[in-house]
C-alpha positions as CSV (number, residue, x, y, z in Angstrom):
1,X,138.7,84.5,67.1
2,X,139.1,81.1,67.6
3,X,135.2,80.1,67.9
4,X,134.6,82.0,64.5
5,X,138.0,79.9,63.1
6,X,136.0,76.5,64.2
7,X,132.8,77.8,63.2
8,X,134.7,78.4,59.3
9,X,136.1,75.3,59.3
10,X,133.1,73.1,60.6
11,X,131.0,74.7,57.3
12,X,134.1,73.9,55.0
13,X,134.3,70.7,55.9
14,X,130.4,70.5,56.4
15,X,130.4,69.5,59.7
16,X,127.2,70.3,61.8
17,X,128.2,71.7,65.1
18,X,125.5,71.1,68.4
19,X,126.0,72.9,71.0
20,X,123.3,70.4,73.0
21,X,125.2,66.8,72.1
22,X,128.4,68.0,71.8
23,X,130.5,68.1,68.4
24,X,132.1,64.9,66.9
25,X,136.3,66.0,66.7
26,X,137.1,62.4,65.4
27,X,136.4,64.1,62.1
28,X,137.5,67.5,62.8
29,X,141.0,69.1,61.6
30,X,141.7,71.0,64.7
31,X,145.0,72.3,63.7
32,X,143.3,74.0,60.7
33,X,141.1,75.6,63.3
34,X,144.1,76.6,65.4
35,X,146.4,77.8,63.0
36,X,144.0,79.3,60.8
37,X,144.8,82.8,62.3
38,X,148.3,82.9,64.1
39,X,149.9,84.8,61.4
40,X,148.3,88.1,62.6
41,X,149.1,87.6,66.3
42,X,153.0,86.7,64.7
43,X,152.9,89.4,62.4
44,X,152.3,92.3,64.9
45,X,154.9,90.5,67.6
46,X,157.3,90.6,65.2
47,X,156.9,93.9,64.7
48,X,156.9,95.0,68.0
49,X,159.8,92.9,68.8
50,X,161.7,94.8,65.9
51,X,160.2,98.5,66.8
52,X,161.9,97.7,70.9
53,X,164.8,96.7,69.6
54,X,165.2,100.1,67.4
55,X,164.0,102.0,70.5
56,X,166.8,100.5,72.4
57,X,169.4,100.3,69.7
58,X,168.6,104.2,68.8
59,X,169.0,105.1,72.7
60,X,172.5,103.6,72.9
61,X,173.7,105.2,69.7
62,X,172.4,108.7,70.6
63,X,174.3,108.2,74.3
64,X,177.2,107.5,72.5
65,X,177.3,110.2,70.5
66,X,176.5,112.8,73.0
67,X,179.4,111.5,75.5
């Protein structure tokens, strides 16, 4: 995901990237590149952080209630 992130932001900012020479990053906004995509990656550990935290909230409750 990344690659295809520097790939996007080398054509927005019309930067030719070789492969043979190496690419010049004096020019090169890598923290565009980087952050570019962390709000999926965020997204879904939030929401999996949430969803566990149900699960274990939900398993107390329903101990309590049966005791």
């Amino acid at each position: 995901m990344m690659n295809w992130d520097y790939r996007r932001i080398a054509k927005d900012y019309g930067l030719v990237i070789d492969k043979v020479a190496g690419d010049n990053m004096s020019q090169f906004p890598i923290e565009k590149a980087r952050y570019r995509s962390i709000w999926f990656p965020v997204i879904v550990s939030s929401m999996c952080t949430v969803g566990y935290g149900w699960s274990l909230h939900a398993r107390i409750v329903s101990k309590l209630l049966l005791s």
